[in-house]
N, C-alpha and C positions, 0 to 999 in steps of 0.2 A: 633432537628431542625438544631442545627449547624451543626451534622454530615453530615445530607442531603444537608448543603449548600457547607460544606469543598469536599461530593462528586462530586458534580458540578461544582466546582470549578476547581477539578482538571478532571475530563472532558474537558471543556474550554482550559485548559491547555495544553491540549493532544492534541488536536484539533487545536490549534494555531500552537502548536510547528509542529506538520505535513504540515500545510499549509506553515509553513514560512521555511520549510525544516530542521526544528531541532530535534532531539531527546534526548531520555534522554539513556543513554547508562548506561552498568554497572559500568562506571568508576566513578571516583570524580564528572567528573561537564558535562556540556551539550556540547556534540560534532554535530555542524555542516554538514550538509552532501551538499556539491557544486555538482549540477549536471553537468556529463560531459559535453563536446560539442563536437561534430563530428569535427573535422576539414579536410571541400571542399578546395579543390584549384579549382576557376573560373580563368580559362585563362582570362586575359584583352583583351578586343573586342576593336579592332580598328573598324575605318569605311567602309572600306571594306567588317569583318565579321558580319556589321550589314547588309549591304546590302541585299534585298531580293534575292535572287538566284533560279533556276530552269536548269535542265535538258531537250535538247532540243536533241529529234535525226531524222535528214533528209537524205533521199535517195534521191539520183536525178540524174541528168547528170550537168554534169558541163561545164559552159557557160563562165568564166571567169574566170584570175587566176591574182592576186595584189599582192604587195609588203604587205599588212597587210591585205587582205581582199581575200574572192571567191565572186560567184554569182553559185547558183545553183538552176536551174528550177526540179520543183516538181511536184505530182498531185495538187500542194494546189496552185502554181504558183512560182512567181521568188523568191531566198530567199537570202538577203546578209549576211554574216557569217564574222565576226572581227577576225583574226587571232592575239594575242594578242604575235607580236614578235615569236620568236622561241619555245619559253618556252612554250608555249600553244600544240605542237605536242608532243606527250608522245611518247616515243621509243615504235617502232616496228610499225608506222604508214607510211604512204608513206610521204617522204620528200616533202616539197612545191613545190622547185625545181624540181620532177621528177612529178607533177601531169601536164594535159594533155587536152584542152579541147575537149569536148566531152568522155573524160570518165565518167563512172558509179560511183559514189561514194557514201560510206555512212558516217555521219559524225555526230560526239559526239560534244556538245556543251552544256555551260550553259548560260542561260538568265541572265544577269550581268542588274540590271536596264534598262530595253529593251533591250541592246546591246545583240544579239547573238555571245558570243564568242567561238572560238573553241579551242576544247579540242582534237582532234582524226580525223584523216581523212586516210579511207583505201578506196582504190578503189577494187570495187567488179567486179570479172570476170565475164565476159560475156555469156551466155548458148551458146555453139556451133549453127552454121546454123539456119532453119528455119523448120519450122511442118508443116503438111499436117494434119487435123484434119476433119475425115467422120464423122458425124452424125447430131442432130436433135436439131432445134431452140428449146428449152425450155424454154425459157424466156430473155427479152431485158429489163435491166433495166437504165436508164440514158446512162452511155459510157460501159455502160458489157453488153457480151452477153454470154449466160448459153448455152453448146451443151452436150447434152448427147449422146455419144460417143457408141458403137457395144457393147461393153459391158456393156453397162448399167451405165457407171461414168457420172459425168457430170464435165464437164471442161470450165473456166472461162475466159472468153478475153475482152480484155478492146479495145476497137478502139476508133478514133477521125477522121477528118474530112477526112484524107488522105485515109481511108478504100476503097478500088474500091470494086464495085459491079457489078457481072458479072454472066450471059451476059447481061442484063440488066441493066446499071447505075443508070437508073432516080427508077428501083423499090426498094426501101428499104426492108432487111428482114424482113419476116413474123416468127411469132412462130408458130410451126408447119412443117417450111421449112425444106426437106431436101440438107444438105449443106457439104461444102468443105470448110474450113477453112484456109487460108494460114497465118501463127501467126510465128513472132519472136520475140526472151527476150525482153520484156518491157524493157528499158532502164529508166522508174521512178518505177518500182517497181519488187520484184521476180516471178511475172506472165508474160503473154504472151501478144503482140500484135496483133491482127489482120490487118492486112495487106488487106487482099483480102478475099471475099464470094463470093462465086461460088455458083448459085443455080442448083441442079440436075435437 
């Protein structure tokens, strides 16, 4: 009976000594064993890097040029952009000084607690001249209009109020129409404007 208890006993004993991270080694007496710890370096967060932040990027033409700020109208409408000082233009962007209104630009920016600030501003060249685009209404949806073209593509243009229609003004296109398209570079986007329909 003792034996079975002095077996148990050192059970318990094993079983402690594991839990509380001790063993019993081959040497004299009980070595300890500390478990490592990784050691992180956390950069200290100032208030800034707690701040939420996002990534914002707008194409547009540009309507205004400030001492710390633009204005550039979009598809989405007008949009005001914080230029936070110099420091915010990253080399190899167009200097503030040489931007222009009414250029096309596209422009990198992070949402700083609402504030849009900017990070990058290149202006984008302009597509050469104007197109002449033959083929067939496929579809009118909100401000686009779908033309499938002689070869079988179909090509996308965006119009707004200024669009003439001709020879008839007052008739809107139909799908189905065949048409004449006169489209130059959107200036809010890398597509095409419509300009002028011409119905055959």
């Amino acid at each position: 009976m003792n034996i079975i208890k002095l077996g148990i006993a050192v059970v318990i004993v094993f079983a402690l000594g594991g839990l509380l991270g001790v063993s019993m080694g081959n040497g004299s007496g009980a070595q300890a064993i500390v478990p490592q710890k990784a050691a992180v370096a956390q950069p200290a967060l100032n208030s800034s890097d707690t701040a939420a932040t996002s990534r914002v990027g707008v194409v547009g033409v540009l309507q205004a040029v400030g001492s710390n700020s633009i204005s550039v109208q979009t598809l989405e409408g007008m949009q005001l952009l914080t230029i936070n000082g110099t420091a915010g233009i990253e080399t190899g962007s167009s200097a503030i000084d040489q931007l222009h209104v009414g250029d096309k630009v596209a422009v990198w920016a992070q949402n700083v607690n609402g504030r849009v600030v900017v990070t990058k501003i290149v202006v984008v060249p302009q597509k050469p001249g104007r197109m002449h685009y033959v083929g067939l209404i496929g579809a009118i949806n909100g401000d686009r209009i779908d033309v499938v073209g002689q070869q079988g593509e179909t090509t996308s243009f965006r119009f707004d109020a200024t669009l003439q229609k001709m020879p008839d003004a007052a008739r809107a296109p139909q799908v189905g129409d065949t048409v004449t398209v006169v489209a130059k570079p959107d200036p809010l986007s890398d597509g095409w404007l419509a300009v002028a329909i011409v119905k055959q």
